[in-house]
C-alpha positions in Angstrom: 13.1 -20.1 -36.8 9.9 -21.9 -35.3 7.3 -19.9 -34.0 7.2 -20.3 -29.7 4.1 -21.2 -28.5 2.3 -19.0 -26.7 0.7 -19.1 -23.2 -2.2 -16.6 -22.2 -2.3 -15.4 -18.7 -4.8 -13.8 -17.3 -3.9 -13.0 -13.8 -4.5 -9.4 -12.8 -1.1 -7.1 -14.5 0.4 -6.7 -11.4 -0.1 -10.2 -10.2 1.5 -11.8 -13.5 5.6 -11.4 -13.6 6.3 -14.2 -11.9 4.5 -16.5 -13.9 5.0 -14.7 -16.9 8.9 -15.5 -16.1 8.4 -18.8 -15.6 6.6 -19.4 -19.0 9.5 -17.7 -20.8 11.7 -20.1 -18.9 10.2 -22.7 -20.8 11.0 -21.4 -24.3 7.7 -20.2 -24.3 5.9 -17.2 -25.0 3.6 -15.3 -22.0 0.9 -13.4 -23.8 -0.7 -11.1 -21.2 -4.3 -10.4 -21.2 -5.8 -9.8 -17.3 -9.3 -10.8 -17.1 -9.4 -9.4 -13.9 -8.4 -5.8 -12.8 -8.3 -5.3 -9.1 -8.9 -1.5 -7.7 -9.1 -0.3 -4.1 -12.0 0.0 -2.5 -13.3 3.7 -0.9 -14.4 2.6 2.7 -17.0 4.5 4.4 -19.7 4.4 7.1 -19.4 0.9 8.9 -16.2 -0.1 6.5 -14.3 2.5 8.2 -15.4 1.6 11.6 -14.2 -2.1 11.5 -10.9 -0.4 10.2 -10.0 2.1 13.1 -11.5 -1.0 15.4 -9.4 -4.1 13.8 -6.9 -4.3 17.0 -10.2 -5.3 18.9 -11.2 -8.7 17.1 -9.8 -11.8 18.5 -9.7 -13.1 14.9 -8.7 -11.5 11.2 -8.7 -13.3 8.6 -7.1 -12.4 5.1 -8.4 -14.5 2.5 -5.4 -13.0 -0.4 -2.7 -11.4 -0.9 -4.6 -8.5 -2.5 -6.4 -7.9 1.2 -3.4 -7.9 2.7 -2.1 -5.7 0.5 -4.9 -3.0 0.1 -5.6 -3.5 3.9 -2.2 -1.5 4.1 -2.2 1.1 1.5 -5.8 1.8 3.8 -3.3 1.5 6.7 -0.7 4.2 4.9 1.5 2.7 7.5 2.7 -1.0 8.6 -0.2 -2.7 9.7 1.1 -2.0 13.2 -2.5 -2.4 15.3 -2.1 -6.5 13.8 0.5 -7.4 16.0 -2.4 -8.0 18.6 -4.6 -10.0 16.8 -4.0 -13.6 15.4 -4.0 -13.2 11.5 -5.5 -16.2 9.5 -3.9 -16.2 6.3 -5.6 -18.3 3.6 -2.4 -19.7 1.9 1.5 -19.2 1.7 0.8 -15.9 -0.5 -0.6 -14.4 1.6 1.1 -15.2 4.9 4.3 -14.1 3.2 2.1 -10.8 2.3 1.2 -10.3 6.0 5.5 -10.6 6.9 6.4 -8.3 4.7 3.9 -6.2 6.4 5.6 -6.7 10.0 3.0 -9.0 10.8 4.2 -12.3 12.4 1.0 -13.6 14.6 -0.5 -15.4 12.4 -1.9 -18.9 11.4 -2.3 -20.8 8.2 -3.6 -24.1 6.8 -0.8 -26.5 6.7 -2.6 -28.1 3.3 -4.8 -26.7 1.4 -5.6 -22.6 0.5 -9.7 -22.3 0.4 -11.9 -21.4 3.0 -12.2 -25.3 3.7 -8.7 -25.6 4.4 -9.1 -22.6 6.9 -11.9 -23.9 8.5 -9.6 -27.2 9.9 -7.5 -25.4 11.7 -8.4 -26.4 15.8 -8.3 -22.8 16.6 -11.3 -22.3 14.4 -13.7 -25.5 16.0 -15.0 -23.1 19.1 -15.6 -20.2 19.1 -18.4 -19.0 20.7 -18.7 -15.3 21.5 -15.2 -14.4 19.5 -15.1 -11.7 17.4 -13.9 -12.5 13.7 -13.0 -9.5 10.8 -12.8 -11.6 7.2 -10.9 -9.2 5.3 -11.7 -9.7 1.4 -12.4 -8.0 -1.6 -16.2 -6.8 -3.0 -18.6 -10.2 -3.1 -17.3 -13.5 -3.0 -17.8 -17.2 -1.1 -20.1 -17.0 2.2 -18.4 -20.6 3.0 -15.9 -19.3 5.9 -18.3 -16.5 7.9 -21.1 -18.8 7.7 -19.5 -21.7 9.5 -17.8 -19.4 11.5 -21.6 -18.2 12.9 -22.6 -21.8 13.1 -19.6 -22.2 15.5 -20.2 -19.2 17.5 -18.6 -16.6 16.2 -19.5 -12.9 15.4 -18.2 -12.4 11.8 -17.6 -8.8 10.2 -16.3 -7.8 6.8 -14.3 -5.4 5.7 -14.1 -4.8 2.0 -10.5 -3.5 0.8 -10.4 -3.6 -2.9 -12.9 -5.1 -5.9 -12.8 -6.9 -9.3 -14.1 -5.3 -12.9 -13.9 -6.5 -16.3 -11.1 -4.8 -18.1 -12.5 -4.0 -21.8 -11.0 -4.8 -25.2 -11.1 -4.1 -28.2 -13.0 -7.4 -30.7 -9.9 -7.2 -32.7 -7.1 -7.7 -29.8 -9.5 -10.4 -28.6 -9.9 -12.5 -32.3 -6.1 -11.9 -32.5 -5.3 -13.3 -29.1 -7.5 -16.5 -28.9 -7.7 -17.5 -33.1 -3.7 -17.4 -33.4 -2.9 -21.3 -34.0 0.2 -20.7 -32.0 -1.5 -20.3 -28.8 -0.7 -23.5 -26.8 -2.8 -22.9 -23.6 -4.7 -20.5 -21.3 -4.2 -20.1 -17.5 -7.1 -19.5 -15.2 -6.7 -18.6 -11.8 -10.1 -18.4 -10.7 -13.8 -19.3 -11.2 -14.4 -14.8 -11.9 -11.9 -15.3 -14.2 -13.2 -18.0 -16.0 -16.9 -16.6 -16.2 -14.9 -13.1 -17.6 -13.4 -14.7 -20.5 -16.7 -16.2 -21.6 -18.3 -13.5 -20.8 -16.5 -11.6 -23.6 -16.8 -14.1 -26.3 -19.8 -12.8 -28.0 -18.4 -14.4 -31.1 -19.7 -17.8 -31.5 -16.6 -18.7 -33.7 -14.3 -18.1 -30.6 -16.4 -19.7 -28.3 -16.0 -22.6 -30.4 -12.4 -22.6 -30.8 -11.7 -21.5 -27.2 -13.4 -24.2 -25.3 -11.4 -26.9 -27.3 -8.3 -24.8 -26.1 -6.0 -26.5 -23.3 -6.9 -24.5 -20.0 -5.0 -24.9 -17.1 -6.7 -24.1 -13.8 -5.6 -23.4 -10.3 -8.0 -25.7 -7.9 -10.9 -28.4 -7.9 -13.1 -26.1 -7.7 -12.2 -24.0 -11.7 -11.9 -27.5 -12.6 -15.9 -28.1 -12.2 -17.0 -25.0 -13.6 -14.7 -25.4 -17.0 -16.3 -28.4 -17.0 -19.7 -27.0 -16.7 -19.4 -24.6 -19.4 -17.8 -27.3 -21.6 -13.6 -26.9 -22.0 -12.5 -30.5 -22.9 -9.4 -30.3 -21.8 -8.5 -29.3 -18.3 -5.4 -29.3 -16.7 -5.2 -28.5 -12.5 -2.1 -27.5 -11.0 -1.6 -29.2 -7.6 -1.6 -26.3 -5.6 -2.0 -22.8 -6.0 1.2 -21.4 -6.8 2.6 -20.3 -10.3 5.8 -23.1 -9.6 2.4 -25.2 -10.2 0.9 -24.2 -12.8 3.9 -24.2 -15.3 4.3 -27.5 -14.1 0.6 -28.6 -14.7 0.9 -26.8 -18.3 4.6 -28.7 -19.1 3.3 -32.2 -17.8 -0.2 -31.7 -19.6 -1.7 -34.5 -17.8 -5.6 -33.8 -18.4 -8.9 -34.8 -16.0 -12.2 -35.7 -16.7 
């Protein structure tokens, strides 16, 4: 029997069965190994404040699914007070995210799912005086509440839920990315991407990962693989794990 080729993902665990299905689909085999773990934030002091006041801003913007969804475990409820704010959801994700929640008022990029895509929308090209809550994880781009100051706008944050660095073991990690069976890797973002480097302290991986086929969500990866010198890089054409397997089955490479 031939030996399936294997696909690592490294989506967060509980962001991965989807694409993991799809993979196996293929004839394939999904090899799990997060880069990323995601845990809830504990709010306090002015965190909490924007919380108990989010009804009051014109504007609330989720930039994920993961701050929609740690926005309501915060919430212990549906996010009832929503339903009187217009909700900018940064792609289909998360908008479906924000339904399932209860919450229909809201507005999303018809192309595109960045900040740059959010910041075309003509409700967004005035907005002096409004009040704007960017709901997010710890850190991150500066992109959308900057522009949304230059425009006018008073920007908060509230910070739900942050990324670490899941540990492993140098043995799991020279069995997972040296087996000649592994076809490609999947990288959904540019934290992702600096994590798996990050734990190659081995120079004999490094070596043999960055001539590994990675294929990357957006532009944007695209530039950093580049930068820290994968030579072949595949980019789905939009973010979605439909995508992706398709980007990894048709293989076409850039750059």
């Amino acid at each position: 029997m031939p030996v399936r080729k294997k696909v690592l993902v490294t989506r967060p665990a509980h962001q991965s069965q989807l694409l993991c299905q799809l993979i196996e689909q293929q004839g394939w085999q999904a090899r799990q190994f997060p880069l990323i773990d995601i845990q809830a934030t504990d709010l306090f002091g002015q965190g909490e404040l924007y919380m108990q006041a989010i009804d009051q801003y014109q504007y609330v913007f989720f930039v994920s699914a993961n701050a929609v969804n740690f926005a309501q475990s915060l919430f212990n409820v549906k996010i009832g007070p929503l339903q009187n704010v217009l909700c900018i959801a940064v792609g289909q994700a998360t908008c479906e995210a924000l339904s399932r929640c209860g919450v229909t008022n809201t507005l999303m990029p018809a192309e595109g799912f960045n900040s740059e895509a959010i910041l075309t929308l003509p409700e967004l090209q005035s907005l002096n005086g409004k009040s704007c809550l960017i709901v997010r994880g710890e850190g991150g781009r500066e992109l959308l509440a900057s522009t949304l100051r230059e425009r006018g706008a008073l920007v908060d944050y509230l910070e739900v839920y942050k990324r670490v660095l899941p540990s492993y073991e140098s043995a799991l990690i020279n069995s997972y990315l040296l087996d000649k069976s592994l076809a490609a890797i999947t990288i959904y973002s540019g934290e992702a991407l600096q994590n798996l480097v990050q734990i190659l302290a081995q120079e004999k991986i490094k070596k043999k990962l960055l001539t590994m086929p990675l294929v990357v969500i957006s532009q944007r990866v695209y530039a950093l693989a580049k930068e820290i010198g994968f030579k072949h890089i595949i980019i789905a054409n939009e973010a979605s794990d439909e995508a992706m397997v398709n980007a990894l089955l048709n293989g076409e490479e850039c750059g």
